[in-house]
C-alpha positions, -999 to 999 in steps of 0.1 A, spaced: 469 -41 426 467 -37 465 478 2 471 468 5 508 487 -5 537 482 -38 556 461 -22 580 443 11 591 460 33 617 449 72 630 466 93 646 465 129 655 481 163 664 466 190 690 444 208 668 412 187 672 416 156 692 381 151 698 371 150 661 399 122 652 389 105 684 351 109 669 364 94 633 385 67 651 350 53 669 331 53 639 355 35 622 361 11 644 394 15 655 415 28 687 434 62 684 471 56 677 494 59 703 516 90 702 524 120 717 530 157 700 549 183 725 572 209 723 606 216 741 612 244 762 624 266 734 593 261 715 605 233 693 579 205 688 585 175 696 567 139 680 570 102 695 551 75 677 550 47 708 538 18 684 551 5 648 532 17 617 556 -3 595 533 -10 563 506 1 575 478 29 563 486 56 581 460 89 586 469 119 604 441 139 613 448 174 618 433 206 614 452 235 603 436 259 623 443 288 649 474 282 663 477 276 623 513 278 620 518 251 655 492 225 639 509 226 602 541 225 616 528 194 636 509 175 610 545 183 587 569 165 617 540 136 619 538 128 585 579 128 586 583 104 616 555 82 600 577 82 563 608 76 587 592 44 602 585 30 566 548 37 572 528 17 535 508 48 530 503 82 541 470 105 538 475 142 554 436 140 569 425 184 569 394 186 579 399 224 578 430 239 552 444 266 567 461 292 541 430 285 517 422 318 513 455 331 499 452 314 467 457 339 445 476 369 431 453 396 442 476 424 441 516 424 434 539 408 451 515 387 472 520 353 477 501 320 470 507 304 502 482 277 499 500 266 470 534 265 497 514 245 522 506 220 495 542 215 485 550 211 519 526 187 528 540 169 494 576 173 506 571 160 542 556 124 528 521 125 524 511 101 495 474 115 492 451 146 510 417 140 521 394 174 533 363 195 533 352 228 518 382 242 508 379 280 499 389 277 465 382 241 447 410 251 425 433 245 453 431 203 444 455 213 416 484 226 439 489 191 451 508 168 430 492 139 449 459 129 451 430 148 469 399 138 485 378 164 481 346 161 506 312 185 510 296 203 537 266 207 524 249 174 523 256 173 561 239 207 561 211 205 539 197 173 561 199 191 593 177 217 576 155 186 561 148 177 595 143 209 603 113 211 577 130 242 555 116 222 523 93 246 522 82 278 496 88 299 518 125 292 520 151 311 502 191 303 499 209 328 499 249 335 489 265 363 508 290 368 471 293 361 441 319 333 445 298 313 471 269 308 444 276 272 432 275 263 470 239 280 474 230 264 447 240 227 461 220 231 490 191 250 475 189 222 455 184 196 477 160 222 495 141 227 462 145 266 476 149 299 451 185 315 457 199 350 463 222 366 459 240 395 485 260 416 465 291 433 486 324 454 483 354 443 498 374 471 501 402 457 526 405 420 544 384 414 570 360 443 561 327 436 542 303 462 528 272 452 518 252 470 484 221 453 479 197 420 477 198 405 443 164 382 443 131 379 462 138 376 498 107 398 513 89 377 539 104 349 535 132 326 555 163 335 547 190 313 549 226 321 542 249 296 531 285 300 533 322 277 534 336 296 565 329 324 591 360 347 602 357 376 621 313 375 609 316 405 595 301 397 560 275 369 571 267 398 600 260 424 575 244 407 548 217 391 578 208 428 581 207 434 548 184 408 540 164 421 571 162 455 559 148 438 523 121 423 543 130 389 551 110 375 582 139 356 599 177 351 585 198 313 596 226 307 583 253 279 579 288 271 571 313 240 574 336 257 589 334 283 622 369 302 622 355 325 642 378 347 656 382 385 667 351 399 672 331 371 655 308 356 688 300 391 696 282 398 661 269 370 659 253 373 692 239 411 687 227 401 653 194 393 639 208 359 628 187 335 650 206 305 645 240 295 632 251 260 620 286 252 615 304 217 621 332 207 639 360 207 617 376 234 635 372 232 673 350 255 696 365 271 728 338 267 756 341 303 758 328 308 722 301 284 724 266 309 725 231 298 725 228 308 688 251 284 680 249 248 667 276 223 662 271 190 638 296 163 633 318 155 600 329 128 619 308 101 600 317 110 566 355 112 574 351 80 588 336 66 556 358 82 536 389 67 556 371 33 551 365 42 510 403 51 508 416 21 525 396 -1 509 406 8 477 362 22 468 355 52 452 350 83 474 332 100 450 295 86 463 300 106 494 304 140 476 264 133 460 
């Protein structure tokens, strides 16, 4: 049975044009036409200037800073495109704002990345394709299907290429809950992990104890999902510094980086960071230390996987 539309057709919000315009080219297509505004009092405002009538519709749309403007964007897009009898409809998040909150960690809090997913259910979308979300656990909020793609292979071959396939390599996970991720790319390195064990005593704030594993002169790289305000990839570079590694990198899919985050990172003794452009970089953010690789490619194969009706799983290996 034929689930897809009768053709494919992207389309985006204002969080990250030039990434959907990125995935558009590599899959072969123009951009949809369509315009996302707001009224004077704030109100936004969606027009779809051509027909998506049975057709495969992806909105690409990061949820990041402004996060509440871009949800409540992709949320009125996917409406209008249910409205105009669209055949299919995949929310595209390259970045799922909200991840974090995914959990009771004290009382009374809410599990508002379990709301965004009913909302995202609720406005229309028929299936959720993403990267790297905080939690993996969050797949199960949705009651619709969810794409579910990696980071790290994109990482681990820029440090391939980069010749970090060597012994003197070692992956290291700033917590506890980031070690199946070291893992993946230490793998695929053939690298020894760590492990940097750290308090949190309040959000935002990281304190770091100590190194567990061998890290003395060696290359230490530090492997994370996201960087917010740099505080624990910050501290945990010194820390490995101060337990004699010889140089700390790190990496992560995706490069929140707000507050103080650029200025850390700059006056630390990281001397390069990866990230990838699933959340967009100000020009006034972008440092020398730095380094930006595209996801582009893989959404784009994914898109094609999905449309045609092929198993996505191949590009999560």
């Amino acid at each position: 049975m034929i689930t897809h539309g009768t053709s494919i057709k992207i389309f985006t919000g204002n969080s990250n044009p030039k990434l959907a315009e990125d995935i558009a080219k590599h899959v072969g297509i123009p951009m949809g036409n369509s315009d996302v505004a707001t009224f004077s009092d704030g109100e936004i405002s969606v027009n779809i200037y051509e027909t998506v009538r049975g057709a495969d519709v992806f909105v690409i749309q990061s949820t990041c800073s402004p996060v509440n403007d871009n949800l409540m964007e992709m949320l009125i897009m996917i409406d209008a495109f249910k409205r105009a009898s669209a055949g299919r409809i995949t929310a595209v998040i390259p970045y799922y704002g909200y991840a974090r909150q995914d959990r009771k960690a004290k009382a009374r809090d809410p599990i508002t990345s379990k709301l965004v997913a009913d909302l995202i259910t609720t406005a229309g979308a028929d299936r959720v394709l993403t990267m790297d979300l905080h939690a993996a656990q969050i797949q199960g909020f949705f009651s619709i299907p969810v794409d579910h793609l990696l980071g790290v292979p994109i990482l681990a071959q820029h440090y391939l290429e980069r010749g970090f396939e060597e012994d003197n390599v070692v992956i290291v996970s700033p917590d506890i809950g980031s070690v199946t991720r070291a893992r993946n790319i230490a793998n695929r390195l053939n690298a020894p992990i760590a492990i940097v064990d750290k308090r949190r005593p309040r959000a935002n704030v990281a304190e770091v104890m100590n190194i567990i594993g061998d890290v003395k002169g060696k290359i230490a790289l530090l492997v994370d999902d996201m960087i917010d305000t740099g505080g624990t990839l910050v501290q945990g570079a010194q820390a490995l510094i101060d337990n004699g590694a010889k140089e700390v990198y790190a990496c992560a899919t995706h490069g929140v980086l707000s507050g103080p985050a650029i200025e850390r990172i700059q006056n630390s003794p990281i001397k390069e960071l990866v990230i990838t452009d699933t959340i967009p970089l100000p020009p006034e953010k972008q440092i020398d230390k730095i380094r930006i690789l595209s996801v582009a490619p893989v959404f784009a194969e994914a898109i094609d996987r999905i449309y045609e009706d092929l198993p996505v799983s191949t590009l999560f290996e």
